[in-house]
Every structure is written in C-alpha cells, then in structure tokens.
N, C-alpha and C positions, 0 to 999 in steps of 0.2 A: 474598907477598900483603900483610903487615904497610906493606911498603914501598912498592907500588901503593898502597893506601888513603892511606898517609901523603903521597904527590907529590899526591895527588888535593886531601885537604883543605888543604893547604899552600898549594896551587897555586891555591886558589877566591876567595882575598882578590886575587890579581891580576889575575884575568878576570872583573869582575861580572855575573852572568848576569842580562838586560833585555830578553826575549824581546817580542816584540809592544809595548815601551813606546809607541811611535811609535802603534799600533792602536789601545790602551786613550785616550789622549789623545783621539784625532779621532775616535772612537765616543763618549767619554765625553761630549761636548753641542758640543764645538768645531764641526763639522760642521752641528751645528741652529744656530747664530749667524744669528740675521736680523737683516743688513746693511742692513734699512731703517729699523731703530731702532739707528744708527750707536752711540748713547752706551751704551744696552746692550749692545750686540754688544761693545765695548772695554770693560767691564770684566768681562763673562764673558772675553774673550782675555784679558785681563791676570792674572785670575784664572789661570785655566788655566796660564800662562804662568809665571806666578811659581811656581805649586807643582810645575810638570816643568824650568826649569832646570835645577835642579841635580841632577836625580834623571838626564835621561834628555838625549842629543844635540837638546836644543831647536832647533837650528838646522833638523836633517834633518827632524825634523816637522813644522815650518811651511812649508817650501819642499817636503815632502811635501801638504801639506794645500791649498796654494795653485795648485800646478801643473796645475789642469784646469778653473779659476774665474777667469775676468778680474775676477767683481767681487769675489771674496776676494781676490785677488794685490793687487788697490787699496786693498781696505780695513784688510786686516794689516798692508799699507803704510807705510798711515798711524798706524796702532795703535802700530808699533814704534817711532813717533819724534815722534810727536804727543801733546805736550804738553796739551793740551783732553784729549784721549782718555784716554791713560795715561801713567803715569810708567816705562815701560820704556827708552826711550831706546837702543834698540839701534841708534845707525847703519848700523852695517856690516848687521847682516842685513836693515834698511831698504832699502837701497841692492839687495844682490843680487835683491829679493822684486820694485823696483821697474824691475831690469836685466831678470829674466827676462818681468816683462806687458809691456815696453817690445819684449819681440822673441816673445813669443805672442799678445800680443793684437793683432787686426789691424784692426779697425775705425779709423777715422777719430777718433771719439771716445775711444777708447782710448788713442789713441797719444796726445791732445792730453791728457788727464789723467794720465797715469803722467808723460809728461817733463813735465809744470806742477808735478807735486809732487814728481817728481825732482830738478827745479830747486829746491822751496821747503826739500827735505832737504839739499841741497848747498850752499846760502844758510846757511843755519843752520851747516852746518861750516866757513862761511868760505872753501868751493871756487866762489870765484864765477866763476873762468872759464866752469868745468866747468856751476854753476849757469846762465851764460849762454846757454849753447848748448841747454840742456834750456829754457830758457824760447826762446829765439828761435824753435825748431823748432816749438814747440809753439803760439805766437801763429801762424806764418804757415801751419801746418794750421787755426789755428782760422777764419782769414780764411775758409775756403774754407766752414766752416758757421756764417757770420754769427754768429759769438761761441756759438752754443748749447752746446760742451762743453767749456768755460774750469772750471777746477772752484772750488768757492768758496774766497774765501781773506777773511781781513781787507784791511783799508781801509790799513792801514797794511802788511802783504805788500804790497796791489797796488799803492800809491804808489811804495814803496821798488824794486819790480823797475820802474815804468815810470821813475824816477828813475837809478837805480843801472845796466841793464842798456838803457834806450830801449826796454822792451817794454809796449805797454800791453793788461793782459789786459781 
C-alpha cells in the first residue's frame, strides 16, 4: 500500500491535473467579448490570454472558443497578430484561427475578410507570395460586392498591397 500511495504522489509532478481549464477561460467573460467595441474586446483577449498561457494549452482554447463564430474566428484573428489591438503576436495560431474561418465561414463577405487579413498577417511575415494569393482572391470576390467587405486597413497596408501585389483594395 505504502508503495501505491508513493507511485501515485511521485507520479503527480508529471501529469498536471487541468481539468476543464479550457471551460473556466471561455465561461470566465472571454465568451461575453463584444466585438463591436473591437479595442475592448482586445484587451479583455489579451488579458485573458496572457494569464492562461502558460498555465493551460492556450492554443486548444481559442480555436475551442472560435470554432462556431465567424465573427470571433475574425476578430481573435486579428487580436493575435495585430499590433493596434495587442501585443500578443502569435503568428502561428494567427494563421490557423484565420485558415479554419477561411474554410467555415462561407459567406461572400467572409471569405473576402479572413483571406484580406490573411494576406495583411502573411505580408507582415514577409510570406508575400503566399500573402499574394490571400489578397488577389480576396479583391476579385470583392468585385462581385462593389468593394462593400474589403476590411479596413491603413493607407499605407492599402498602397503597399496595390503597389507590391497589383491589388487594389
């Protein structure tokens, strides 16, 4: 018996028990983020975000949290690599947040905002091919709705992609 109990607590520093971490986050207000006040909504995320790092699989929560919300899947998006918004800078889970609403969201307007800001995160990494193709797609969906879901960008973004890529948003 001495010997069960001792594997057990021996055994506890290797397997950290984080039962529902993922649940406690997106219950704790992440969930209530109203994305029409964009600059609070970023740094309630950022908040959130910075104190479950490192505590719990931040990647599976957000791509937990965003998978049933085209306009969450956009706006953490942006959150995670938009420098206005926060200083999180997570490319990589940028990228996947912005790969999954680019193949669930299926509106027109959808598709023409995730690849426009999938191109402005990929621009930013210096992937301009890859940046290219996310902008060309996305200008000639936009044609089809008279420019109405081009998403906002600076003067200097939208000079440099009509400059750099021949797109003009």
């Amino acid at each position: 018996m001495k010997i069960f109990l001792f594997l057990i607590l021996f055994s506890l520093p290797l397997f950290p028990v984080n039962f529902n971490s993922c649940d406690k986050i997106l219950s704790r207000s992440l969930d209530q983020i109203g994305f029409k006040d964009s600059v609070a909504s970023a740094k309630e995320f950022a908040k959130l975000y910075n104190e479950y790092k490192n505590k719990t699989n931040i990647e599976k929560c957000v791509l937990d949290f965003v998978k049933t919300d085209c306009n969450k899947n956009y706006w953490v998006g942006i959150f995670l690599y938009e420098p206005f918004f926060t200083d999180i800078q997570n490319y990589p889970l940028a990228e996947k947040i912005f790969q999954s609403g680019i193949k669930r969201c299926s509106t027109t307007c959808d598709e023409i905002r995730f690849k426009a800001m999938f191109g402005l995160l990929l621009m930013r990494q210096k992937k301009l091919n890859y940046a290219k193709k996310n902008f060309v797609e996305a200008a000639d969906a936009n044609k089809k709705t008279q420019g109405e879901c081009w998403p906002a960008m600076t003067e200097e973004e939208s000079n440099f992609i009509e400059k750099e890529f021949g797109v003009k948003p």
